[in-house]
C-alpha positions in Angstrom: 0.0 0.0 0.0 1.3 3.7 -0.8 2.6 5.6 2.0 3.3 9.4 2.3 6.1 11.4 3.1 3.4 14.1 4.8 2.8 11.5 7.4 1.2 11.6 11.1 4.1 12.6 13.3 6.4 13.3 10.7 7.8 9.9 11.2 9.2 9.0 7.5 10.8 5.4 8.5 9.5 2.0 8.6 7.3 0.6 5.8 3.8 -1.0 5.8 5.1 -4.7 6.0 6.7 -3.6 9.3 4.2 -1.6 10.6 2.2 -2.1 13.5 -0.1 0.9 13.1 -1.7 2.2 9.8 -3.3 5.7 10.1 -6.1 6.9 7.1 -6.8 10.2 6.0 -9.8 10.4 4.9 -11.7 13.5 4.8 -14.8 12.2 3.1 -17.7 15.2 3.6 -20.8 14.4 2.0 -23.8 15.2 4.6 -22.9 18.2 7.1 -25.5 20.6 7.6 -24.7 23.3 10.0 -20.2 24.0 9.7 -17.9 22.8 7.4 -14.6 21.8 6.8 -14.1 18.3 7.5 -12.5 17.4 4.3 -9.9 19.4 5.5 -9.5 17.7 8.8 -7.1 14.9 8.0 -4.7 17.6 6.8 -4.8 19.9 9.4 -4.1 16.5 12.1 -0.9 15.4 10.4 0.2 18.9 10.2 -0.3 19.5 13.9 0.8 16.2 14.5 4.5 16.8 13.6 4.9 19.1 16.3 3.9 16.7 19.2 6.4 15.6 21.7 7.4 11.9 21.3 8.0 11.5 25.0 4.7 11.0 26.9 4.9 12.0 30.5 2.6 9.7 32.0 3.2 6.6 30.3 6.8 7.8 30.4 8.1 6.4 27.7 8.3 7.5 23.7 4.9 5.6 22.3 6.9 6.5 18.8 9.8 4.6 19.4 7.3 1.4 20.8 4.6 1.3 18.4 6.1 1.6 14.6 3.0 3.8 12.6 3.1 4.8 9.4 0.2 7.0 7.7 -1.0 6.0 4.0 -1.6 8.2 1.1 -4.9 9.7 0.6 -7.3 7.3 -0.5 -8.3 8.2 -4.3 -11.3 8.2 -5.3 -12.5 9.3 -1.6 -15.7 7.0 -1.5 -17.0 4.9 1.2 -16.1 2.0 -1.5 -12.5 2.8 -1.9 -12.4 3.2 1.9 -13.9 -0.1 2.6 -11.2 -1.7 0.6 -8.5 0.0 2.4 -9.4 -1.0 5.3 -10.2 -4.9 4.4 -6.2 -5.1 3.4 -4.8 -3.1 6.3 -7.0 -5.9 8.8 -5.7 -9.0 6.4 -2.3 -7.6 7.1 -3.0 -8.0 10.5 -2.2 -4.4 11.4 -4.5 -1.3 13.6 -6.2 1.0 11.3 -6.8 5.0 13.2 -8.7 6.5 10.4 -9.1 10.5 10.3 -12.3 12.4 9.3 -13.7 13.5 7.1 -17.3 13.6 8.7 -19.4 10.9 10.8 -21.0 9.0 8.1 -16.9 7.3 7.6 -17.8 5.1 10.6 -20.1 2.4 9.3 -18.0 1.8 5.9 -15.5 1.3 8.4 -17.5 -1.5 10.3 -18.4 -3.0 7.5 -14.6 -3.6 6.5 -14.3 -5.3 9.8 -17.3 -7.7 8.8 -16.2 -8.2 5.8 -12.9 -9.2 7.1 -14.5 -11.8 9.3 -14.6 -10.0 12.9 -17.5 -11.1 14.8 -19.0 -9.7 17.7 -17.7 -6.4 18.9 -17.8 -3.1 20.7 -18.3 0.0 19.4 -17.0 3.0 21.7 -18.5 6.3 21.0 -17.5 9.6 22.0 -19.8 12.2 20.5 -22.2 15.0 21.4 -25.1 13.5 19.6 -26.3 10.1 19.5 -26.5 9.6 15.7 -29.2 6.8 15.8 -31.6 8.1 13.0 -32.7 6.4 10.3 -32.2 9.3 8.0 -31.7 13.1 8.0 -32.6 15.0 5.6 -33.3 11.7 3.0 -30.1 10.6 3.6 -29.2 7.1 5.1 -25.8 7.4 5.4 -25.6 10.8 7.0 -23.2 11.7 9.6 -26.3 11.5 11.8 -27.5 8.5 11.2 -23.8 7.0 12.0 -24.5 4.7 14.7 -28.0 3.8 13.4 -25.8 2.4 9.9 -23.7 0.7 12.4 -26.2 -1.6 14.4 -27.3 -2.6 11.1 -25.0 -5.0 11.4 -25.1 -8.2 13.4 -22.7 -8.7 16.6 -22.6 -4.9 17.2 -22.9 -3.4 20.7 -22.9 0.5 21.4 -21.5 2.1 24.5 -21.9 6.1 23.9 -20.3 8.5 25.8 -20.8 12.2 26.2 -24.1 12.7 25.0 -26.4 15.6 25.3 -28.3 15.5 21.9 -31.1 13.4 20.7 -33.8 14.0 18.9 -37.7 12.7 18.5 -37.2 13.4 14.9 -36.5 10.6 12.1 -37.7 7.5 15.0 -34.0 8.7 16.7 -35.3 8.3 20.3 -37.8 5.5 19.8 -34.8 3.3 18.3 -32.8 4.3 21.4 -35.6 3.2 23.7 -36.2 0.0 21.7 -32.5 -1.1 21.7 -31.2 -0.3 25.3 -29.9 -4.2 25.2 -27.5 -3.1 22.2 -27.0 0.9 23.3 -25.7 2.1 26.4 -25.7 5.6 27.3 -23.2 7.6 29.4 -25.2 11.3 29.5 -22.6 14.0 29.9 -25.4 15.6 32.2 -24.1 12.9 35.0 -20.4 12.5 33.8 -20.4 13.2 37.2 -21.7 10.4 38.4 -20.1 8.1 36.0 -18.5 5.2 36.9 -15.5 4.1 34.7 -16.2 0.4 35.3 -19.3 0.6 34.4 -18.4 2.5 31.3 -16.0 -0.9 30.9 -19.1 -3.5 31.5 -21.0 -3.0 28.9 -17.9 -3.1 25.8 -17.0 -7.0 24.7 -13.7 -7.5 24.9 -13.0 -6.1 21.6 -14.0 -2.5 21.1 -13.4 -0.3 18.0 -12.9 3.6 19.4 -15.5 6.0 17.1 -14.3 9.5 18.6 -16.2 12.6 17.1 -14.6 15.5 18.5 -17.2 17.6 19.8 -18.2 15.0 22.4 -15.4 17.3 24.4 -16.7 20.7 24.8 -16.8 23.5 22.9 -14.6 25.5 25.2 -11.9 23.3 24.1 -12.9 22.0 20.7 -14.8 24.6 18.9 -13.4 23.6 15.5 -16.4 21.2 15.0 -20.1 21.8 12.7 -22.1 21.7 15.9 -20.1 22.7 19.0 -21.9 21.6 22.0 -21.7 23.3 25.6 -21.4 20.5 28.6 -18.9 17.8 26.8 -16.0 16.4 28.3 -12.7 18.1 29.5 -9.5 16.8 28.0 -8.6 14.5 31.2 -12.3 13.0 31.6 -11.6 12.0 28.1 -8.0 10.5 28.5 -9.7 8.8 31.9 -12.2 6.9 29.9 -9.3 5.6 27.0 -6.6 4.8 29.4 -9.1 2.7 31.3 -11.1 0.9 28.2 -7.7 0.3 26.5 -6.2 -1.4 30.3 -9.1 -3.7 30.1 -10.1 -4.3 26.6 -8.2 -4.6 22.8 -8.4 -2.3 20.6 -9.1 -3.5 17.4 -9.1 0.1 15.5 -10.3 3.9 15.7 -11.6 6.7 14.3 -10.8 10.4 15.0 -13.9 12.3 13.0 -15.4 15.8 12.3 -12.7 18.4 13.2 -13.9 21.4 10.8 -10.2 23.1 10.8 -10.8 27.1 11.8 -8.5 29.4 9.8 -5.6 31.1 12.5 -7.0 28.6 15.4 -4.1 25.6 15.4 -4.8 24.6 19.2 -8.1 22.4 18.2 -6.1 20.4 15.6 -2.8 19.8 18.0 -5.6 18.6 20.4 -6.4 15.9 18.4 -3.5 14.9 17.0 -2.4 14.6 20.9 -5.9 12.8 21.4 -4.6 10.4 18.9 -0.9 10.0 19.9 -2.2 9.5 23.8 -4.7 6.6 22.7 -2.2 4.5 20.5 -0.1 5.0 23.9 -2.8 3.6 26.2 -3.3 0.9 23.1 -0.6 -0.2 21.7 2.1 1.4 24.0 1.7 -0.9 27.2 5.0 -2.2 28.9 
């Protein structure tokens, strides 16, 4: 598979036969409605991305040096197709796709490359403002949302949401939710402080594929998003909840979706590219 020199990180050695990690732009936008700009978010994470510190202070150690990641070229033509095959051969090689949005929608063509590469039952872990669970918006099926909906379409899929402080009556959204609390569990940001990390752990199998839309942390820190969202999480609830899932469960991939890239504002983009570099610690980093 083609690699590119404008990688995540700026790491230019290694090669996809020895990699370990396989990061994806792909900054598929098709369905926003209210900002955006997330085409342009793959770019703006690698860019940011080469200016984060190797050494990680509370792993201590240099993830970089641990886990060897290399970062693909863009995916021509960008369609859900294309992006389904991509993923398919990174999974027969065995390696850990972290794909980067592009908008929502991305995450059920990523799921259905798992399926199609013969995972069975699994976790979904979602980190998000809304709960995406309509059957379509705006006479679209696959829009970004109506993400998690496309996902539970398939069989073996379980969905532990986290963050959430939108849903609507509209397009049978809440109904589903009501009718599927065996499949969906719901972490409110309303009582994140209440939550209970464990519990947040109890409901995910023990394979659990990360789907992390950015504005499920707050708009105070991540305004570069089409619908920033008072009352998300702070950067270090966030980091609580991956270092604990990724302790206690595998992580079979990720996605890092819907940063809408503001002109002049670079601290929302070195956010996520931290976000990233800080989960395939927890993940693939462990001593």
């Amino acid at each position: 598979m083609k690699l590119t020199s404008n990688n995540f990180l700026d790491l230019a050695r290694g090669s996809f036969r020895e990699a370990k990690v396989v990061v994806v732009p792909f900054g598929f936008e098709a369905s926003t409605t209210y900002g955006q700009g997330t085409a342009r978010g793959p770019q703006a994470i690698i860019k940011a991305s080469q200016q984060v510190e190797f050494f990680d202070e509370e792993l201590w150690q240099n993830t970089a040096e641990k886990v060897n990641i290399v970062t693909l070229s863009e995916i021509k033509p960008l369609t859900p197709k294309k992006l389904i095959a991509t993923i398919s051969k990174i999974l027969q090689a065995k390696k850990l796709p972290i794909v980067l949005g592009g908008e929502h929608s991305i995450t059920s063509f990523i799921i259905e490359a798992y399926k199609k590469s013969g995972f069975g039952a699994f976790s979904i872990l979602q980190f998000d403002a809304h709960a995406d669970l309509r059957e379509k918006y705006q006479n679209k099926k696959y829009s970004h949302a109506c993400a998690m909906r496309r996902c539970l379409d398939f069989p073996g899929i379980n969905l532990v949401q986290v963050g959430i402080r939108s849903i609507a009556e509209e397009d049978g959204e809440l109904i589903f939710w009501e009718r599927n609390q065996k499949r969906i569990k719901t972490f409110w940001a309303k009582d994140k402080k209440k939550w209970k990390i464990e519990e947040i752990i109890k409901g995910l199998r023990n394979e659990v594929f990360i789907s992390f839309d950015v504005d499920g942390l707050d708009s105070s820190v991540m305004p570069s998003v089409g619908t920033p969202y008072p009352g998300g999480l702070e950067w270090q609830e966030a980091l609580d909840v991956l270092r604990a899932v990724c302790q206690k469960r595998k992580i079979i991939g990720a996605d890092f979706v819907e940063l809408s890239p503001i002109k002049g504002m670079s601290a929302p983009d070195f956010l996520v590219a931290k976000l990233i570099y800080k989960t395939l610690g927890y993940a693939c980093g462990k001593k």
